[in-house]
C-alpha positions in Angstrom: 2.4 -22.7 4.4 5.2 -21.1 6.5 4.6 -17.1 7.0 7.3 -16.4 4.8 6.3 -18.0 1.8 2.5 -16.5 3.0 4.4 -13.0 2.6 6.0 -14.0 -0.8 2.7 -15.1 -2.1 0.8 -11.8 -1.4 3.8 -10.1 -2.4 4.2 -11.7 -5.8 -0.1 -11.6 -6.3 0.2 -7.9 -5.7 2.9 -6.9 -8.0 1.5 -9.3 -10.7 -1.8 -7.6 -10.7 -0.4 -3.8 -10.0 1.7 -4.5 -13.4 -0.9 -6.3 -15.0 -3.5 -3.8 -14.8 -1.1 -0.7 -15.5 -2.1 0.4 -11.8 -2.0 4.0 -11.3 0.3 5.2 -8.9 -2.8 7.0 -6.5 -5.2 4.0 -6.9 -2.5 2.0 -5.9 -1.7 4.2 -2.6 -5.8 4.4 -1.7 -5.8 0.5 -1.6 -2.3 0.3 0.3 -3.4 3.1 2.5 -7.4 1.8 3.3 -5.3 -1.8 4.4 -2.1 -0.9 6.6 -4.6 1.7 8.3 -7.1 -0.9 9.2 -4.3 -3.5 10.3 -2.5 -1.6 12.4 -5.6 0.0 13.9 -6.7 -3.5 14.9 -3.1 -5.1 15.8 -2.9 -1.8 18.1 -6.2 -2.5 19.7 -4.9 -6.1 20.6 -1.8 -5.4 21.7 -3.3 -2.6 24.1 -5.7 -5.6 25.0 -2.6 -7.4 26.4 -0.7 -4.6 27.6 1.8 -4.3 24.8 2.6 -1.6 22.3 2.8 -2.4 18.7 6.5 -1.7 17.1 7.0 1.2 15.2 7.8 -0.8 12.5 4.3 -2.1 11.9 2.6 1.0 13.6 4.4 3.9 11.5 4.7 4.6 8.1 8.4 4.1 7.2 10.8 6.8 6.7 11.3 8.1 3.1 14.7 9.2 2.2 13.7 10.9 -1.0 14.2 14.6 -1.8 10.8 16.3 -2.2 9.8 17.5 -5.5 7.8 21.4 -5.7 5.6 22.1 -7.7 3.7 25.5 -8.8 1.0 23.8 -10.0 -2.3 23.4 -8.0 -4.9 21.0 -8.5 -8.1 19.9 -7.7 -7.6 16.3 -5.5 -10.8 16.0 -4.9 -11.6 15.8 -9.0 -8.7 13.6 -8.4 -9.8 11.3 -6.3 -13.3 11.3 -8.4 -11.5 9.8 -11.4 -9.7 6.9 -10.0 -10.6 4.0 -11.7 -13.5 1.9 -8.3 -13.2 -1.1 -9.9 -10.3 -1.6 -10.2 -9.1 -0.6 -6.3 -11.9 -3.2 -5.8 -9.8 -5.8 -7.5 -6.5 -5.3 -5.4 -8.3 -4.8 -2.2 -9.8 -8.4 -2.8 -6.5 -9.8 -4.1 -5.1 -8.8 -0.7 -8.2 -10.1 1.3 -8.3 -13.1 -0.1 -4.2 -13.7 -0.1 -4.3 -13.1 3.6 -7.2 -15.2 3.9 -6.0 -18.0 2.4 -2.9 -18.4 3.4 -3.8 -17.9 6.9 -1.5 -14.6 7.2 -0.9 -13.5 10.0 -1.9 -9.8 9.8 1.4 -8.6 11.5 3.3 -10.3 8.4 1.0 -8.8 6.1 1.2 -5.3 7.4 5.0 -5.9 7.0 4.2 -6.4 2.6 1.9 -3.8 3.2 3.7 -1.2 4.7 6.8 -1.5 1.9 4.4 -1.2 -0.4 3.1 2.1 1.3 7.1 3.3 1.6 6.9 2.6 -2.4 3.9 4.2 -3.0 5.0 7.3 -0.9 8.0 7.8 -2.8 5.9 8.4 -6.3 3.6 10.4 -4.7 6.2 12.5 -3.1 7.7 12.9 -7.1 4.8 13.9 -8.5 4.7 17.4 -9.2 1.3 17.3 -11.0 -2.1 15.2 -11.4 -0.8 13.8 -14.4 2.0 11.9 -12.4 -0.6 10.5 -9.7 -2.2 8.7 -13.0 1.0 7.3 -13.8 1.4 3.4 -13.7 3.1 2.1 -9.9 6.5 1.7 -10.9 8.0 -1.6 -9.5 11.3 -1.7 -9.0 13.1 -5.1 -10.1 14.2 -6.1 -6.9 11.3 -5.0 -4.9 
């Protein structure tokens, strides 16, 4: 399989499961944060190894061009965080293990899906103006 069907493939899994299971927008960004953290923590490491420097595009989040919502209300993101729905993360962090896994991914083409997906992600957190909105389902766009 070429490395760009291998992208399609994780691509397509991901937003099949993220719609089918009505994934909320937070549990969604804890799964897409736990992964492009630990691959570009490791792709850095091995390119330091060989005396190279990782590209910004894989080692940085990318920009937002979003206008910042505020918000009055505060709430508790730890009670947050407490509510978010284990098994569930569980089955999208497996979906992208085992997607990378076996189609032989490299991991610098799946940080590529991975770190849209975090651009996506950041845009919905960056909207929400209350917990309420963190619990709201991952919007995919049509074209994403």
């Amino acid at each position: 399989m070429s490395a760009t069907d291998a992208m399609v493939v994780l691509q397509e899994r991901m937003v099949n499961l993220v719609n089918q299971l009505s994934m909320p927008v937070i549990e969604t960004s804890l799964v897409i944060g736990r992964w492009t953290n630990k691959a570009s923590h490791h792709l850095s490491q091995v390119a330091q190894e060989n005396g190279e420097t990782l590209p910004s595009l894989l080692s940085e989040p990318w920009p937002l061009e979003v206008e910042v919502m505020e918000s009055d209300v505060e709430f508790d993101l730890e009670k947050a965080l407490s509510i978010t729905d284990r098994d569930r993360m569980d089955i999208l962090d497996t979906l992208i293990r085992v997607s990378i896994d076996e189609t032989k991914m490299p991991l610098s083409d799946a940080l590529l899906v991975l770190r849209s997906w975090e651009r996506l992600v950041r845009m919905q957190l960056s909207q929400a103006v209350g917990p309420g909105q963190l619990f709201s389902p991952t919007e995919i766009p049509e074209d994403f």
